[in-house]
DSSP file (Angstrom, degrees, kcal/mol; ACC not computed):
  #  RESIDUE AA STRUCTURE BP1 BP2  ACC     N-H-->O    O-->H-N    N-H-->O    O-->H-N    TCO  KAPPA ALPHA  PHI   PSI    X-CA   Y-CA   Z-CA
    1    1 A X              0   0    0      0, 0.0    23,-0.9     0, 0.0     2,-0.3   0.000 360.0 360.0 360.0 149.1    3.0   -8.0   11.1
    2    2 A X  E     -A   23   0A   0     21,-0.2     2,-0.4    22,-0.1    21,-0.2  -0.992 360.0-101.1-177.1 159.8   -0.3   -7.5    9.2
    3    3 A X  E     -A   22   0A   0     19,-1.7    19,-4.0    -2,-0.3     2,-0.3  -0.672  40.4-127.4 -93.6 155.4   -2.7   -5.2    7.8
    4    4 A X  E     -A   21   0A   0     -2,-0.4     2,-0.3    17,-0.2    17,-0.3  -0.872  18.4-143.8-110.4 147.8   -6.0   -4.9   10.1
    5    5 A X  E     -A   20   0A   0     15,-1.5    14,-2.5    -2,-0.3    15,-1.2  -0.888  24.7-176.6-118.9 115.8   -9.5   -5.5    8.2
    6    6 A X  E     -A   18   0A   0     -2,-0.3     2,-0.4    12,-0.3    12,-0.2  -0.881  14.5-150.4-123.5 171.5  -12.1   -3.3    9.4
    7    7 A X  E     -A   17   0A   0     10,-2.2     2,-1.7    -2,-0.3    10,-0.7  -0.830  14.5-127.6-148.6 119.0  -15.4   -3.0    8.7
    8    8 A X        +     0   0    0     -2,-0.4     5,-0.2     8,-0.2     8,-0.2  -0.296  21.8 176.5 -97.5 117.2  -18.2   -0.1    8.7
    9    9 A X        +     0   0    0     -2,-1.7     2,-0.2     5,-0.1    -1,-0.1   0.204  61.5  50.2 -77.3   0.5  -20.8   -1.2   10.5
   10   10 A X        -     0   0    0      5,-0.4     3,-0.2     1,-0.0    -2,-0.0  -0.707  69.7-135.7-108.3-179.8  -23.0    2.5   10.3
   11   11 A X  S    S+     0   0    0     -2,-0.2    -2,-0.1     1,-0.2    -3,-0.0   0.587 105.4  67.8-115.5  14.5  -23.7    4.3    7.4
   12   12 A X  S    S-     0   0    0      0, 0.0    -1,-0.2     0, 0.0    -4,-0.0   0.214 102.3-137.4 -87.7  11.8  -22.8    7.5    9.2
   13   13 A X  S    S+     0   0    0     -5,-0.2    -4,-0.1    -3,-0.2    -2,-0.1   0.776  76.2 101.6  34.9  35.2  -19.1    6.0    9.1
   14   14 A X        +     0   0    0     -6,-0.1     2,-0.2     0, 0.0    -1,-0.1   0.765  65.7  64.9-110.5  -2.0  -18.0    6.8   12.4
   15   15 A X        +     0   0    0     -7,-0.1    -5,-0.4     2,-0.0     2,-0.2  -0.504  65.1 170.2 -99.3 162.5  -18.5    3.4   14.1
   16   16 A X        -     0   0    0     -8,-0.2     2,-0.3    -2,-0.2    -8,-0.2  -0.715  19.0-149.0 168.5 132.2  -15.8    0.6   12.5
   17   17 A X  E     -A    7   0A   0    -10,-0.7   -10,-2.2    -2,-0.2     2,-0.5  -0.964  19.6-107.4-131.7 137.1  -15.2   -2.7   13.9
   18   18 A X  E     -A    6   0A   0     -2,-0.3   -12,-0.3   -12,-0.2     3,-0.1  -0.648  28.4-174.2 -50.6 105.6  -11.8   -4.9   13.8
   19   19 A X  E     -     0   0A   0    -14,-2.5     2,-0.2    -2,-0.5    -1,-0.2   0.790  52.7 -90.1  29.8 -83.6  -12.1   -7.9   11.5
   20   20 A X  E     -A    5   0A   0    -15,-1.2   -15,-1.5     2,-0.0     2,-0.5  -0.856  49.3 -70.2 141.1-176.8   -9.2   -9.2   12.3
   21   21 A X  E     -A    4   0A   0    -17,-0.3     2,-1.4    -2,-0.2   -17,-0.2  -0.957  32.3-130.7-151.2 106.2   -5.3   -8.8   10.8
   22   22 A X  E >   -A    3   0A   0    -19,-4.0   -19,-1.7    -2,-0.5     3,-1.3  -0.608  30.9-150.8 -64.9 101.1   -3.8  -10.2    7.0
   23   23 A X  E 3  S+A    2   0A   0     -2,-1.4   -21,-0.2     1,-0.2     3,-0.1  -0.340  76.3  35.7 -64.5 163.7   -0.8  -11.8    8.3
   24   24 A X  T 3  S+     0   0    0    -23,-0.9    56,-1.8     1,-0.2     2,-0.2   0.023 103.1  88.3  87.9 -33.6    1.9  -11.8    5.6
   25   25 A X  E <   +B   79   0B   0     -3,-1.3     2,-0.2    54,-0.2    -1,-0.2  -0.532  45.2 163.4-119.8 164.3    1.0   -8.5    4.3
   26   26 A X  E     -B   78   0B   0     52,-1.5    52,-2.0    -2,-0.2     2,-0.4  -0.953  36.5-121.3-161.4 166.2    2.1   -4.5    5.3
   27   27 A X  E     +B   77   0B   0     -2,-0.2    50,-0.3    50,-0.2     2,-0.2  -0.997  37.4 175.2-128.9 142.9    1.8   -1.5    3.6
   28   28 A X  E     -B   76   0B   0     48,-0.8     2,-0.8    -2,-0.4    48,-0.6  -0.797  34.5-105.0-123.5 169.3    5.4    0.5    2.9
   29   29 A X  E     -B   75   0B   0     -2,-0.2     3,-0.4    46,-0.2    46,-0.3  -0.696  25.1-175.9-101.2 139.0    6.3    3.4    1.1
   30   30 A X    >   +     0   0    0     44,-3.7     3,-1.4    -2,-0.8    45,-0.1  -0.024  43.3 124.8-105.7  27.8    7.9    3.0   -2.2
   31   31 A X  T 3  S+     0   0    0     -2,-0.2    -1,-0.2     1,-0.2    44,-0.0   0.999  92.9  31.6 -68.6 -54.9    8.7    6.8   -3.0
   32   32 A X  T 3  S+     0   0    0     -3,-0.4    -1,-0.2     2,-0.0     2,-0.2   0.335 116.1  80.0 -91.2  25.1   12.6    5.6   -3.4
   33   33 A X  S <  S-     0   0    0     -3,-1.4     2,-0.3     4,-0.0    -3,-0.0  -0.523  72.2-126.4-112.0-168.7   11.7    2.0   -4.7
   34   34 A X    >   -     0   0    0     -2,-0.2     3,-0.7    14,-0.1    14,-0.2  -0.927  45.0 -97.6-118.1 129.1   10.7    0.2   -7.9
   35   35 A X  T 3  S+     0   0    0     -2,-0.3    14,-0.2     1,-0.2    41,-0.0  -0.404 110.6  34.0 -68.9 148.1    7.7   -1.9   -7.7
   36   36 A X  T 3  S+     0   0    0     12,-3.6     2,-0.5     1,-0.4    -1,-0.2   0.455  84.4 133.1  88.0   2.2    9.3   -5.9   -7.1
   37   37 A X  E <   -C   48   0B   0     -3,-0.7    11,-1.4    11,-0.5     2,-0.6  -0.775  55.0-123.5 -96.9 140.7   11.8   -4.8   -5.3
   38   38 A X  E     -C   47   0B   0     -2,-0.5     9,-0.3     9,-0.2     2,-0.2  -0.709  23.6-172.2 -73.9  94.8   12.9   -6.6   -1.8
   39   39 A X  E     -C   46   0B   0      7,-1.7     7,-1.4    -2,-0.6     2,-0.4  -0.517  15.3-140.3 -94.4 175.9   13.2   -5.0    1.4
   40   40 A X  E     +C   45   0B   0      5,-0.2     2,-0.4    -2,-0.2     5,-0.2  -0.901  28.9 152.8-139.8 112.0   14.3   -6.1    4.4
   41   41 A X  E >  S+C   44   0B   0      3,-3.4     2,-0.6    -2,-0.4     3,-0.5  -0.930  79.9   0.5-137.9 123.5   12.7   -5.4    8.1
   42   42 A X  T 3  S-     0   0    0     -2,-0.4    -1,-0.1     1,-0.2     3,-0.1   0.161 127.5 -67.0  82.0 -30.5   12.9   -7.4   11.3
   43   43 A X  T 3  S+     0   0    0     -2,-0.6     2,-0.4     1,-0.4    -1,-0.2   0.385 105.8 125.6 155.8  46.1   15.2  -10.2    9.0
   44   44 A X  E <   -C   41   0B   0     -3,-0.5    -3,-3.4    36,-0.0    -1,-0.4  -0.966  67.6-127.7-131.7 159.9   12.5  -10.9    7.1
   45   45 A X  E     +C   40   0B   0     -2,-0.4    36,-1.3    36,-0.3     2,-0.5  -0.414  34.3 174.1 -96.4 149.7   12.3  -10.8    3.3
   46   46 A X  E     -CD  39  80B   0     -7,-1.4    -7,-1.7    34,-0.3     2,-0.3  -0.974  17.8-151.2-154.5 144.1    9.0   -8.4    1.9
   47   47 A X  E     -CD  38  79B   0     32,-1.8    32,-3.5    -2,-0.5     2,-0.3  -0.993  11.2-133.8-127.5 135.9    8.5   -7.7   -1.5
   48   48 A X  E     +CD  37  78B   0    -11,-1.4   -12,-3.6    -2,-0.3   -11,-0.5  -0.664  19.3 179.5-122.2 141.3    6.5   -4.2   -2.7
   49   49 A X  E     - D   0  77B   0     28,-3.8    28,-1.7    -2,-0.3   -19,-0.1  -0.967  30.8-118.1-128.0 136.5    3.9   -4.2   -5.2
   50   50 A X  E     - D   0  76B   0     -2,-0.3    26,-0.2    26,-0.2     3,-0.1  -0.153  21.9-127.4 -47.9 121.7    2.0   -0.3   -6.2
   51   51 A X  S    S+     0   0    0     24,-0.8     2,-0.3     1,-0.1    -1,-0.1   0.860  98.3   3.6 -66.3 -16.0   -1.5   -0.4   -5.4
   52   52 A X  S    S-     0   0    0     20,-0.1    20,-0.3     1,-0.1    -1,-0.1  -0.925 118.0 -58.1-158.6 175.4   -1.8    0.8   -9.0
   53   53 A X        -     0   0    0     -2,-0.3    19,-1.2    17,-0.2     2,-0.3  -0.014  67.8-107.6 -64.5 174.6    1.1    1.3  -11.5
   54   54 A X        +     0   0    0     17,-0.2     2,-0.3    -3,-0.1    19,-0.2  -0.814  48.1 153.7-111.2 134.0    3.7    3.9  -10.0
   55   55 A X        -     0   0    0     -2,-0.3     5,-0.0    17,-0.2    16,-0.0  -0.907  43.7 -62.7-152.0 174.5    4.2    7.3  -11.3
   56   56 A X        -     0   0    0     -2,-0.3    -1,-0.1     1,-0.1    17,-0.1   0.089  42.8-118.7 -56.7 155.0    5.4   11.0  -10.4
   57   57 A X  S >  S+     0   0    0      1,-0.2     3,-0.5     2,-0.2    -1,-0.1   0.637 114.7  64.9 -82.3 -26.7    3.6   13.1   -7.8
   58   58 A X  T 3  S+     0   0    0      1,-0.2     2,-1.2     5,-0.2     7,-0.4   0.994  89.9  54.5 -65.9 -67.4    3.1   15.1  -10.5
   59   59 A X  T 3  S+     0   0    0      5,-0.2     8,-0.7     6,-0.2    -1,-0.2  -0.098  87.2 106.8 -44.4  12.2    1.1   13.1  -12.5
   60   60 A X  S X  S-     0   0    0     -2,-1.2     3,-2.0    -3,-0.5     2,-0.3  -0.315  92.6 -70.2 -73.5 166.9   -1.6   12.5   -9.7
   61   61 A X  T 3  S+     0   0    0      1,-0.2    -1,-0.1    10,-0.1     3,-0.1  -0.615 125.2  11.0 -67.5 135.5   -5.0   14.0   -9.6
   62   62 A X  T 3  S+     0   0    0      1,-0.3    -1,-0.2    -2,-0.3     2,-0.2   0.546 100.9 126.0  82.3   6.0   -4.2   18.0   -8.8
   63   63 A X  S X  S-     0   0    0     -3,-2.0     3,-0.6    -5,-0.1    -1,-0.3  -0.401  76.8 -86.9-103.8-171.6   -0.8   17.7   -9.3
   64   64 A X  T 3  S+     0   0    0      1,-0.3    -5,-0.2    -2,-0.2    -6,-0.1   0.429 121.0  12.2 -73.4 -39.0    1.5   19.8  -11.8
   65   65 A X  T 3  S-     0   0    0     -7,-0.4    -1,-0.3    -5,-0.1    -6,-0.2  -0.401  93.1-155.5-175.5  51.3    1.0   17.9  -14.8
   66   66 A X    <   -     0   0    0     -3,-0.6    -6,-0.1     1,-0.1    -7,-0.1  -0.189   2.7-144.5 -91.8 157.9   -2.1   15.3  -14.1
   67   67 A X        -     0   0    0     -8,-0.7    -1,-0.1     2,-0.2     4,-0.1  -0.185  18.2-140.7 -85.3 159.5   -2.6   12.1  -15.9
   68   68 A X  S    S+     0   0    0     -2,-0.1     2,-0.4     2,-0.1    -2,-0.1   0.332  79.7  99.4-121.3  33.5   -5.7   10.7  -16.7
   69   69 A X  S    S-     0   0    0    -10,-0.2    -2,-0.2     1,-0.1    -1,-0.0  -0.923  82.8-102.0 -70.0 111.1   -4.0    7.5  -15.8
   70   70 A X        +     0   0    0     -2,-0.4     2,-0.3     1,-0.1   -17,-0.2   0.057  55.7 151.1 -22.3 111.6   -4.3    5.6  -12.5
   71   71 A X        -     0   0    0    -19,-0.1     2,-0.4    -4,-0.1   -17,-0.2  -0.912  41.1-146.7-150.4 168.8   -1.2    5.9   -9.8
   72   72 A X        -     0   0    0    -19,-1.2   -17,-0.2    -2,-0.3   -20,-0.1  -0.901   4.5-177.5-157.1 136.6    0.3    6.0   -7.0
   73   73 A X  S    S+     0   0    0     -2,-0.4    -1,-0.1   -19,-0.2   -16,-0.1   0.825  82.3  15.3 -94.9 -45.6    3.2    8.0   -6.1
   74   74 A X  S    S+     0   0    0    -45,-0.1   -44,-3.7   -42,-0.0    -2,-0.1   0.941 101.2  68.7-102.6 -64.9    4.0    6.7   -2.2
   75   75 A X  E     +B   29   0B   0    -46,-0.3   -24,-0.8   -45,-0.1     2,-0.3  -0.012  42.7 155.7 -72.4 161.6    2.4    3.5   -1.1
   76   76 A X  E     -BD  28  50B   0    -48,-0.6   -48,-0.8   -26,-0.2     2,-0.3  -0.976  37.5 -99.9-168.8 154.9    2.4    0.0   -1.7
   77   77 A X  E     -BD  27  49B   0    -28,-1.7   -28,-3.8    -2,-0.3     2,-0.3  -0.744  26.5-160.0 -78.1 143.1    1.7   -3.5   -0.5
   78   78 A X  E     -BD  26  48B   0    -52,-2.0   -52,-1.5    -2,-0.3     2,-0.6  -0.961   4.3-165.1-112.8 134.4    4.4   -5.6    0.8
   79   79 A X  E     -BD  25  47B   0    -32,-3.5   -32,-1.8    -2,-0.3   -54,-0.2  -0.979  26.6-111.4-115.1 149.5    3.8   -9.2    0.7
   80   80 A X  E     - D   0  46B   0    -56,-1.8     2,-0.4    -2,-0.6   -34,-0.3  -0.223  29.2-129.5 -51.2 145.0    6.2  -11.5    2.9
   81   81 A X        -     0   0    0    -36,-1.3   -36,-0.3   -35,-0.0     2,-0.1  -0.865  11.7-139.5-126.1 117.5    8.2  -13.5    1.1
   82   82 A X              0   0    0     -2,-0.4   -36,-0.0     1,-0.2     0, 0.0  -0.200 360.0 360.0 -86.0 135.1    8.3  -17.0    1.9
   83   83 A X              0   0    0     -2,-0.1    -1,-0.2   -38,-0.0    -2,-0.0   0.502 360.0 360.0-124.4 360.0   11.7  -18.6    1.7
């Protein structure tokens, strides 16, 4: 498992060409995790980091009660974790 690296090769952005795949790395969704925390998928160990610190879905741009802090409510990197 891995995230695919693309790259866009007009400047009208519809054309996008394959890279190539980060092995090690996934992206999951952390709404009911903690960033650092260990999952476990296929028997293999992953560990979840925020793409920027983690906060309420409120506290997003447009939400109920917005921040002017950088966040993210769902997503994350997992990196494998080598044992």
């Amino acid at each position: 498992m891995g995230i695919p690296m693309f790259f866009q090769e007009t400047t009208g952005g519809v054309s996008h060409c394959c890279l190539g795949v980060i092995p090690g790395v996934a992206v999951a969704n952390i709404e009911n995790h903690v960033p650092a925390t260990e999952l476990q998928y296929s028997g293999d160990t992953w560990m979840i980091f925020p793409w920027k610190r983690k906060g309420l879905l409120a506290n997003l741009t447009g939400g109920a009660d917005p921040q002017p802090e950088c966040n993210t409510a769902y997503f994350a990197y997992a990196y494998k974790k080598n044992v």
